[in-house]
C-alpha positions as CSV (number, residue, x, y, z in Angstrom):
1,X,28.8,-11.0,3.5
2,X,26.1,-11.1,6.0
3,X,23.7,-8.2,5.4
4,X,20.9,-6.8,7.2
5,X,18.7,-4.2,5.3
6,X,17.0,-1.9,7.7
7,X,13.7,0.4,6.7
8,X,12.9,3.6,8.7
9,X,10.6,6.5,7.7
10,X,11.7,10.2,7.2
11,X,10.1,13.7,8.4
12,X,7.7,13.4,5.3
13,X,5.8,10.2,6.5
14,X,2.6,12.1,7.7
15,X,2.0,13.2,4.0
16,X,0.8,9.6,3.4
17,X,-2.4,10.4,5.6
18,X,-4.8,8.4,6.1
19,X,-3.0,4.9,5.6
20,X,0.2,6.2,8.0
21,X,-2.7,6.1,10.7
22,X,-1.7,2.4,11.1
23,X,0.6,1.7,8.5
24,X,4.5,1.9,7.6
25,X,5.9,3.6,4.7
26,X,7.4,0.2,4.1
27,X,4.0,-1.9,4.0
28,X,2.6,0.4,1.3
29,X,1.1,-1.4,-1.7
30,X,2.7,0.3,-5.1
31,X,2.0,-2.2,-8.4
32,X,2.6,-5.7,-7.1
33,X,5.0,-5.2,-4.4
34,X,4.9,-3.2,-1.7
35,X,7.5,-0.2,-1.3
36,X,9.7,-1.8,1.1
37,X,9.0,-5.3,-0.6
38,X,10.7,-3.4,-4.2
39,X,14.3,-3.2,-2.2
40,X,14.2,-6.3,-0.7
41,X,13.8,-8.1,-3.9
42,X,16.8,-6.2,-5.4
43,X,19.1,-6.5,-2.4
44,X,20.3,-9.5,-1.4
45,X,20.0,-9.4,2.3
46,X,19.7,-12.2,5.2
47,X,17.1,-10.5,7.2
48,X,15.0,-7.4,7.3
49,X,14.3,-5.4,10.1
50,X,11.8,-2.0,10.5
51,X,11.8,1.0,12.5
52,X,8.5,2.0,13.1
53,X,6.8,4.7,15.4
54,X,6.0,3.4,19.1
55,X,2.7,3.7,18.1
56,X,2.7,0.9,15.7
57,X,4.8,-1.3,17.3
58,X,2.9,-3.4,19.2
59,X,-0.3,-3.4,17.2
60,X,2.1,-4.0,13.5
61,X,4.2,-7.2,15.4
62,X,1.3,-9.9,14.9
63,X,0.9,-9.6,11.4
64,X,4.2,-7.7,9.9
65,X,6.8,-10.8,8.7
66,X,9.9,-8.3,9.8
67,X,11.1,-7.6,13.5
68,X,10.2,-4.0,15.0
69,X,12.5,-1.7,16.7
70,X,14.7,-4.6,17.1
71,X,18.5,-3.7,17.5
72,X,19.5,-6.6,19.1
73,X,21.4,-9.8,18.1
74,X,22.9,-8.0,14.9
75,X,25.2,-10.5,13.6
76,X,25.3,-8.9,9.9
77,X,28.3,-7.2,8.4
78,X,26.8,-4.6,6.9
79,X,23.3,-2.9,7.7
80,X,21.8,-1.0,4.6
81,X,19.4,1.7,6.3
82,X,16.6,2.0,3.2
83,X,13.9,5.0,3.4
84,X,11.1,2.8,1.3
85,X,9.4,5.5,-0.2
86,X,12.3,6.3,-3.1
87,X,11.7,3.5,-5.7
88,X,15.1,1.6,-6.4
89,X,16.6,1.4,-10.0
90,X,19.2,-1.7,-10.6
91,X,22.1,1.0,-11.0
92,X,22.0,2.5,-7.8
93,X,21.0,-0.5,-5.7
94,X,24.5,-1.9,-7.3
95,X,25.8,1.3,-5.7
96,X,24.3,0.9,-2.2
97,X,25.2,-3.3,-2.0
98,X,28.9,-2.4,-3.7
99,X,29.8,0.5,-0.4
100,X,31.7,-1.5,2.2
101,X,32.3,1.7,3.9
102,X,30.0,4.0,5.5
103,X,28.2,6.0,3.7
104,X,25.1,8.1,3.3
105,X,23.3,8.1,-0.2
106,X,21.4,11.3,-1.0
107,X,18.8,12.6,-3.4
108,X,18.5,16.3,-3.3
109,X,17.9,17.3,0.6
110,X,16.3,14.1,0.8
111,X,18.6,10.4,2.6
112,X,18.0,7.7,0.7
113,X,20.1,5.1,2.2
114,X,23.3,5.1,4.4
115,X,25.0,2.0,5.1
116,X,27.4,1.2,8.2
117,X,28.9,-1.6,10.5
118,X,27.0,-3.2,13.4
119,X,30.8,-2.0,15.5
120,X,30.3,1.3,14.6
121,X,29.8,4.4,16.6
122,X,26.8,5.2,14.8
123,X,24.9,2.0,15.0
124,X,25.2,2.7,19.0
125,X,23.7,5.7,18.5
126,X,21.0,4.8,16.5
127,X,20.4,1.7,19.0
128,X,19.8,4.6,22.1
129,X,17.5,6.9,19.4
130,X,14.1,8.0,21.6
131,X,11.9,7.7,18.7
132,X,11.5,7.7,14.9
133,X,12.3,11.5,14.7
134,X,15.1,10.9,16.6
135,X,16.1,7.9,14.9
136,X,16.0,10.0,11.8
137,X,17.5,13.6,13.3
138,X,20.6,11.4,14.1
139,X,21.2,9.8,10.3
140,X,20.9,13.4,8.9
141,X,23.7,14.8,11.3
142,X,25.5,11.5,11.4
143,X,24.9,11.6,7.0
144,X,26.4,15.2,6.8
145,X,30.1,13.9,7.9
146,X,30.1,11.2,6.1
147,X,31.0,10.7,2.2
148,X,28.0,10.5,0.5
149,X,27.4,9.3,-3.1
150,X,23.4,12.1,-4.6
151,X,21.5,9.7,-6.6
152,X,18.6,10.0,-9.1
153,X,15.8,8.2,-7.9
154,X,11.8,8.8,-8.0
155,X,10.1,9.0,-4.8
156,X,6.5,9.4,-3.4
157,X,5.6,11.9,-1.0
158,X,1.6,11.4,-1.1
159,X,-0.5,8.5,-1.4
160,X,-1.8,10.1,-4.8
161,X,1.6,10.3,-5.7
162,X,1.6,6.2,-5.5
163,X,-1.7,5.4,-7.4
164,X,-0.6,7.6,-10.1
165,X,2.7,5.8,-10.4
166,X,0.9,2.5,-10.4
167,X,0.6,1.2,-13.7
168,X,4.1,1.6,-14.3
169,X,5.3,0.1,-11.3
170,X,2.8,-3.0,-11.5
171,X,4.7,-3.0,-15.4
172,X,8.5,-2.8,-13.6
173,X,7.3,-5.3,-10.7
174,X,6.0,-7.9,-13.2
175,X,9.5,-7.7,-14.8
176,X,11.6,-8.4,-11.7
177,X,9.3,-11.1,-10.7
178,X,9.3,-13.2,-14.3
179,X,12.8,-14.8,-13.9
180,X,10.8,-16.5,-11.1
181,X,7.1,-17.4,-12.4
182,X,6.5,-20.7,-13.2
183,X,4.2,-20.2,-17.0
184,X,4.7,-23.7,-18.0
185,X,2.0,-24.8,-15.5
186,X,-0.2,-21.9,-15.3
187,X,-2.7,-22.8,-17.1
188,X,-3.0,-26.8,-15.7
189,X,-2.2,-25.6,-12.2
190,X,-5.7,-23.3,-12.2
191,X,-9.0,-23.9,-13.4
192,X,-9.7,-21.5,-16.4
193,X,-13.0,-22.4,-18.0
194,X,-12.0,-22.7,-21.6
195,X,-14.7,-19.3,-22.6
196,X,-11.7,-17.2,-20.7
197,X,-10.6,-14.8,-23.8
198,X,-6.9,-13.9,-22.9
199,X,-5.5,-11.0,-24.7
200,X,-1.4,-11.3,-25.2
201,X,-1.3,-14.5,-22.8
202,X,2.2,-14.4,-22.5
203,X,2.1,-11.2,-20.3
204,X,-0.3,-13.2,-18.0
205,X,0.2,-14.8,-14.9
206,X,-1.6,-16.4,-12.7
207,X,-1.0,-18.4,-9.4
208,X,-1.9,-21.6,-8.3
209,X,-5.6,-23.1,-7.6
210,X,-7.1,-20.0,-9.0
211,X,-10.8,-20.5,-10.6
212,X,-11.8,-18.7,-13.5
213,X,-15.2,-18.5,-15.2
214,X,-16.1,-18.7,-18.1
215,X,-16.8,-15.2,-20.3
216,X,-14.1,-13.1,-18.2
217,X,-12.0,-11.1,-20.5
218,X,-8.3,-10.9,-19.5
219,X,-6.6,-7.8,-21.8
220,X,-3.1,-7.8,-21.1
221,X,-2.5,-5.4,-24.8
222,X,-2.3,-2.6,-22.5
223,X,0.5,-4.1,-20.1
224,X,0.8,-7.5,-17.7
225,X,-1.7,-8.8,-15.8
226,X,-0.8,-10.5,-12.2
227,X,-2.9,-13.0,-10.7
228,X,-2.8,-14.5,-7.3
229,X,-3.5,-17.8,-5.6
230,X,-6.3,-19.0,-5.1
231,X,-8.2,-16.1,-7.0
232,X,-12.0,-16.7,-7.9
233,X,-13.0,-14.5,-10.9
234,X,-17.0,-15.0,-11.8
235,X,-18.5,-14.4,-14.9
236,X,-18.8,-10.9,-16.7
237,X,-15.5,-9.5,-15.5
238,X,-13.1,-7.8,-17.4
239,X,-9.4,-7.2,-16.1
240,X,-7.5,-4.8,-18.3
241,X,-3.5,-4.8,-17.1
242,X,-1.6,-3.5,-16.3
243,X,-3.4,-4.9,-13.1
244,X,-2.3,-7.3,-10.1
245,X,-5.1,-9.1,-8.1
246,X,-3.6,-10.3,-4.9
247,X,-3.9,-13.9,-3.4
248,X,-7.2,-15.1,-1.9
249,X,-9.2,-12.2,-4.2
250,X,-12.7,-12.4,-5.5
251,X,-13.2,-10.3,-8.2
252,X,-17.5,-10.6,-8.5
253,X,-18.4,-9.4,-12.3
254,X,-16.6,-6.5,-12.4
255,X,-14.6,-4.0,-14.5
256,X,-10.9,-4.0,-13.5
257,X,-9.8,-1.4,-16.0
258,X,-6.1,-0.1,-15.9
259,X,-3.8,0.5,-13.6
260,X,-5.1,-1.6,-10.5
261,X,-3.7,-3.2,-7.7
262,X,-6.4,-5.4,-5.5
263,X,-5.6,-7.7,-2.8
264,X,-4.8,-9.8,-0.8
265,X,-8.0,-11.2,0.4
266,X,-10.4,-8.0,-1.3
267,X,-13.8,-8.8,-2.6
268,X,-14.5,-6.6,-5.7
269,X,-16.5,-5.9,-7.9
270,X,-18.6,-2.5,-9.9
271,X,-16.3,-0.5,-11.8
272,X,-12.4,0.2,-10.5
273,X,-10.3,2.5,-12.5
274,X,-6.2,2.9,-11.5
275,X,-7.2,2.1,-7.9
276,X,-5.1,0.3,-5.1
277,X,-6.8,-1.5,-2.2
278,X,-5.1,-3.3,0.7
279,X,-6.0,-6.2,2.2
280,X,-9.6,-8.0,3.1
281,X,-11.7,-5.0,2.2
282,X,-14.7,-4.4,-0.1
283,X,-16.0,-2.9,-2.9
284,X,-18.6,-6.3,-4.0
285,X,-21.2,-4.0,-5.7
286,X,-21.8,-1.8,-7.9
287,X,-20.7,1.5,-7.9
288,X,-17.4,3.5,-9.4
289,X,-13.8,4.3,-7.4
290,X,-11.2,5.5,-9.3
291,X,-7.7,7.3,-8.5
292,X,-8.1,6.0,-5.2
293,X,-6.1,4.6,-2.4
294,X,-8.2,2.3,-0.1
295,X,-7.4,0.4,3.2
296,X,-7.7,-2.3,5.0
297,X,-10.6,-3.9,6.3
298,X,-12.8,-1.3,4.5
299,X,-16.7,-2.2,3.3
300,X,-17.8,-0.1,0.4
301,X,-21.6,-0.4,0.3
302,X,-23.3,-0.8,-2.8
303,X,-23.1,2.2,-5.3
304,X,-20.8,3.9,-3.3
305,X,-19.2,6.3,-5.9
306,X,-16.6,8.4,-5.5
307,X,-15.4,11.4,-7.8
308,X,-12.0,11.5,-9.4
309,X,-12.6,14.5,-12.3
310,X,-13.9,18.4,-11.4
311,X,-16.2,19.1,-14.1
312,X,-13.5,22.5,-15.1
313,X,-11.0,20.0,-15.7
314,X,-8.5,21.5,-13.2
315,X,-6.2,20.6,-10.1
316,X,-7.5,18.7,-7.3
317,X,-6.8,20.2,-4.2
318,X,-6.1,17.6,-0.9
319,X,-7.4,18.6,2.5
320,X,-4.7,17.2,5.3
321,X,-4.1,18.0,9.0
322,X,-1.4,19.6,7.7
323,X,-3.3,21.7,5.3
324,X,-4.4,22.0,1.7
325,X,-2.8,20.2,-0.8
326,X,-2.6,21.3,-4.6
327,X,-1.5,17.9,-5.7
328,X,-1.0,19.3,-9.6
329,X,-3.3,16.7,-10.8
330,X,-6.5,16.7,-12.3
331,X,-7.3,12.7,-11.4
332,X,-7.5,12.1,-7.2
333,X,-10.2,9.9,-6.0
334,X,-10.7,8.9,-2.4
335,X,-8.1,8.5,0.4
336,X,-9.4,6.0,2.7
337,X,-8.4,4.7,6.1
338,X,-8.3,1.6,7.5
339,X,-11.7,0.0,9.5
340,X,-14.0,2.9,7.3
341,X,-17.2,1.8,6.3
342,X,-19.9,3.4,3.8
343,X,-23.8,2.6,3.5
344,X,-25.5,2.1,-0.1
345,X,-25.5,5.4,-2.1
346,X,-22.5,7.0,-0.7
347,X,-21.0,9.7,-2.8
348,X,-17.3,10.9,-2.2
349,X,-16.3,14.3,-3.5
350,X,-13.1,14.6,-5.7
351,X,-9.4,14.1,-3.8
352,X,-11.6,13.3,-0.2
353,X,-9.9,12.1,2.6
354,X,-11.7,9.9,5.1
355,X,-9.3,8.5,8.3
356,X,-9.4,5.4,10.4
357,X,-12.8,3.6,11.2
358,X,-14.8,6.4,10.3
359,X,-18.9,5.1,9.0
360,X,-20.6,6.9,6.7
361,X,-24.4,6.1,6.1
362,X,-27.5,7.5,4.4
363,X,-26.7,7.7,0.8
364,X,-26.2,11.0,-0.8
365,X,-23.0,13.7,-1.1
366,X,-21.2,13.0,1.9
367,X,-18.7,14.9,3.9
368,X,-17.3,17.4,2.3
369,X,-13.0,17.5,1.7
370,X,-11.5,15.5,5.1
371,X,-13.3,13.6,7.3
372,X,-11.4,12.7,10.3
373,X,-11.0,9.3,12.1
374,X,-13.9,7.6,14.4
375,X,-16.6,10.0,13.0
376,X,-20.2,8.6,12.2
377,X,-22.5,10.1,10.3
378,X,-23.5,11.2,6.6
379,X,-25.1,14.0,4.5
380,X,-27.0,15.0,7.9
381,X,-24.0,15.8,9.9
382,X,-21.4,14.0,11.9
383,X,-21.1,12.4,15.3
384,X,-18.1,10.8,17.2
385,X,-17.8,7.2,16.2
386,X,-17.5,5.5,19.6
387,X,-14.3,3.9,19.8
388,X,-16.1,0.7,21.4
389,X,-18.6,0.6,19.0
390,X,-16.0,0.6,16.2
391,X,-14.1,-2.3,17.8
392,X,-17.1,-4.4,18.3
393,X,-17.6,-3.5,14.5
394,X,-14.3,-5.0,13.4
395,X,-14.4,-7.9,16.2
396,X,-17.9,-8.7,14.0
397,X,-15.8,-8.4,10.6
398,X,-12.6,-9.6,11.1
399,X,-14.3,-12.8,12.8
400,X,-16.2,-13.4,9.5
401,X,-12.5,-14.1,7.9
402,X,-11.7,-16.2,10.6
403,X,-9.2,-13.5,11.8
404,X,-9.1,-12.9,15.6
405,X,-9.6,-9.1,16.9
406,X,-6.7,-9.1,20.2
407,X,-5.5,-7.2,22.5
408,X,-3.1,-4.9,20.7
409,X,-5.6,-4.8,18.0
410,X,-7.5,-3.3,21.0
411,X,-5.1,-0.9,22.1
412,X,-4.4,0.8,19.1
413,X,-8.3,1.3,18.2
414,X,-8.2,3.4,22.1
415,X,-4.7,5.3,21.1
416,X,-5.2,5.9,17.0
C-alpha cells in the first residue's frame, strides 16, 4: 500500500514561541530526532509532506527535505494526517498504519491523527482549506463524524515541555535507531586518540570521520551517547549521555552534562546542562546555559550565562504574547529565537524569552522576562533592531559557513 504521511499543526502551535517564529512543529529537535522525524521512522510511508503557515512557506522550501502545502499529484492509498507534537508509542502507531478506513484518532480534546483516501470528500476539502486554521477547523468538524479510536499518548505543548522530556527521548531515539548503527566500525571508521576514556562503550555511537582528542571523557553510565559525522571533540571535554551531538559539531573543551541535544553544525563549548540547540549556532566559550532551548544561527558571546533555578526554589513563571505562563517547574532556562545574538557578559534571568534576531550587548542582567523580536540593546534599554541591519548581520554569518543568505531568506526577515 502506497502511503503518504502528512504533518500539520494544531490551535496550540503559538505555545512553542520563540522557535514557531520560523519553525514547524515538525522540525523541532526532541533527543536525536526531531518530532516529526519520531513518526516517520515508525511509519512506513513513501513520502512525507507538511502543512505549514503561508508564512513559512516560501522561506522553509530551500532547506526543509518535505514538500509544503503541496496537495497535488497524490498517488498514495492512504494519507496518515500526523500532529507531530504527540510523541508515538509502537502500539498505537500499529493502530494508525492498521485503519484502512477513515478515521480520526484522539487524545482527550486534542486530534492526534486521522487517516483517509486521496478519493475522498474530505481530502477535497482539505485541498481548498484557506489556511492552517482552516486546514485544522475542517479535521475537527470533519473528525467529530467520523469513528474515532482516544489514545494515550504524551504530548508537548511548550518548548520547556520538550527540553524537559529530552533525556528520555534522546534514551527512546537511540533505541529505535540501534537496529541500524553500524558498531563494528565505529571505532576504525573515526579517529579517537587512544587517551579517549569511554564509560559503558556499548551505549556509544559515533558516526563516521569524527575526530576525537585525546583526554575527552565520554560517560555513557548515565544513558547513550550519540555522536555525529564528522564531529571534532578537542581536549578537556566531557560528554555525559544521555546526549546526541549532531553531524558537523564542534564541541571546544566543554562540559556536555546530561540531557543534551547539540547540532547539526553548533560550535560549543563552557558548561551545557539538559539544553537543546538547533542548527549552526554558538555557545564556543565559556559561560553556563541550562534548561534551555536555543535556535538557529544564534551566537552566544563569551560568559553569557543564563539562569535556570530561583534562589526560593519555586515555579518558573514564562512570559508569552499570550501571557504568563506558570510552567509547574522549578528548572527553565532561556527560550531563544532564531538570528539572536548576545555580547560577552550577558546574563539571562530564569524562564526568559528572547524572539527572532534580537542583539543583546553590554554585559550585565539583561532584559527582564520577554524580549521581543528585532530589538537591540542591553541592561541600558532597548532599541528597534533594524530589520536591514539584522539581515546584513546574518548575510555576514551565514556566508562564514558557506551558506548563501536569498531572497526568501530576505523576505521573511521584512514579514517575521
Amino acid at each position: 500500500m502506497k502511503r503518504l504521511l502528512f504533518f500539520f499543526e494544531d490551535d496550540r502551535v503559538e505555545d512553542f514561541y520563540p522557535l514557531c517564529l520560523s519553525h514547524t512543529v515538525a522540525e523541532l529537535q526532541c533527543g536525536i530526532l526531531s518530532l516529526g522525524d519520531k513518526w516517520s521512522a515508525r511509519i512506513e510511508h513513501d513520502e512525507v509532506r507538511l502543512i505549514a503557515r503561508r508564512s513559512l512557506q516560501q522561506y522553509l522550501t530551500a532547506s526543509l527535505q518535505w514538500p509544503i502545502n503541496n496537495f497535488d499529484n497524490v498517488a498514495a492509498e492512504q494519507i496518515i494526517l500526523v500532529n507531530p507534537r504527540f510523541l508515538p508509542t509502537e502500539e498505537v502507531v500499529t493502530q494508525i498504519s492498521e485503519e484502512a478506513k477513515e478515521h480520526a484518532f484522539t487524545c482527550g480534546e486534542a486530534l492526534v491523527a486521522m487517516t483517509v483516501t486521496a478519493d475522498s470528500n474530505l481530502w477535497q476539502r482539505l485541498k481548498s482549506a484557506s489556511g492552517v486554521d482552516d486546514f485544522y477547523r475542517t479535521l475537527r468538524e470533519w473528525g467529530r463524524g467520523l469513528a474515532h479510536t482516544e489514545v494515550d499518548l504524551k504530548s508537548v505543548r511548550y518548548l520547556w515541555d520538550i527540553v524537559h522530556r529530552n533525556s528520555r527521548e534522546i534514551e527512546l531515539d537511540f533505541d529505535l535507531l540501534v537496529p541500524d548503527l553500524d558498531f563494528s566500525r565505529m571505532l576504525d571508521s573515526s579517529e579517537i586518540d587512544d587517551d579517549v576514556l569511554i564509560y559503558n562503550v556499548d551505549d556509544v555511537y559515533i558516526g563516521t570521520d569524527a575526530q576525537i582528542d585525546g583526554q575527552v571523557v565520554i560517560d555513557a553510565r548515565p544513558g547513550p551517547v550519540y555522536i555525529g559525522d564528522k564531529v571534532q571533540i578537542f581536549p578537556h571535554t566531557r560528554i555525559e549521555g544521555p546526549a546526541y551531538i549532531g553531524d558537523h559539531c564542534q564541541i571546544v573543551g566543554g562540559k556536555i552534562r546530561t540531557g543534551c541535544s547539540i547540532g547539526p553544525h553548533c560550535r560549543v563549548g563552557g558548561e551545557v546542562e539538559e539544553s537543546i540547540f538547533l542548527g549552526h549556532s554558538n555557545k564556543y566559550h565559556d559561560g553556563f546555559i541550562g534548561h534551555a532551548y536555543v535556535g538557529e544561527w544564534v551566537n552566544l558571546g563569551a560568559m553569557t550565562t543564563n539562569s535556570d533555578l530561583k534562589n526560593n526554589y519555586g515555579n518558573i513563571k514564562v512570559e508569552l504574547p499570550s501571557g504568563l505562563i506558570d510552567t509547574g517547574l522549578n528548572k527553565v532556562g532561556c527560550l531563544i529565537g532564531d538570528h539572536t545574538k548576545t555580547g560577552i557578559g550577558t546574563l539571562l534571568t530564569t524562564g526568559m524569552v528572547i524572539g527572532f534576531a534580537t542583539n543583546l550587548f553590554g554585559g550585565g542582567l539583561a532584559g527582564g522576562r520577554f524580549l521581543p523580536s528585532f530589538m537591540w540593546g542591553g541592561r541600558d534599554g532597548f532599541v528597534e533592531h533594524r530589520v536591514t541591519d539584522a539581515i546584513e548581520t546574518a548575510k555576514s554569518v551565514l556566508s562564514r559557513r558557506g551558506k548563501k543568505f536569498g531572497t526568501a531568506e530576505e523576505q521573511f526577515f521584512k514579514q517575521v
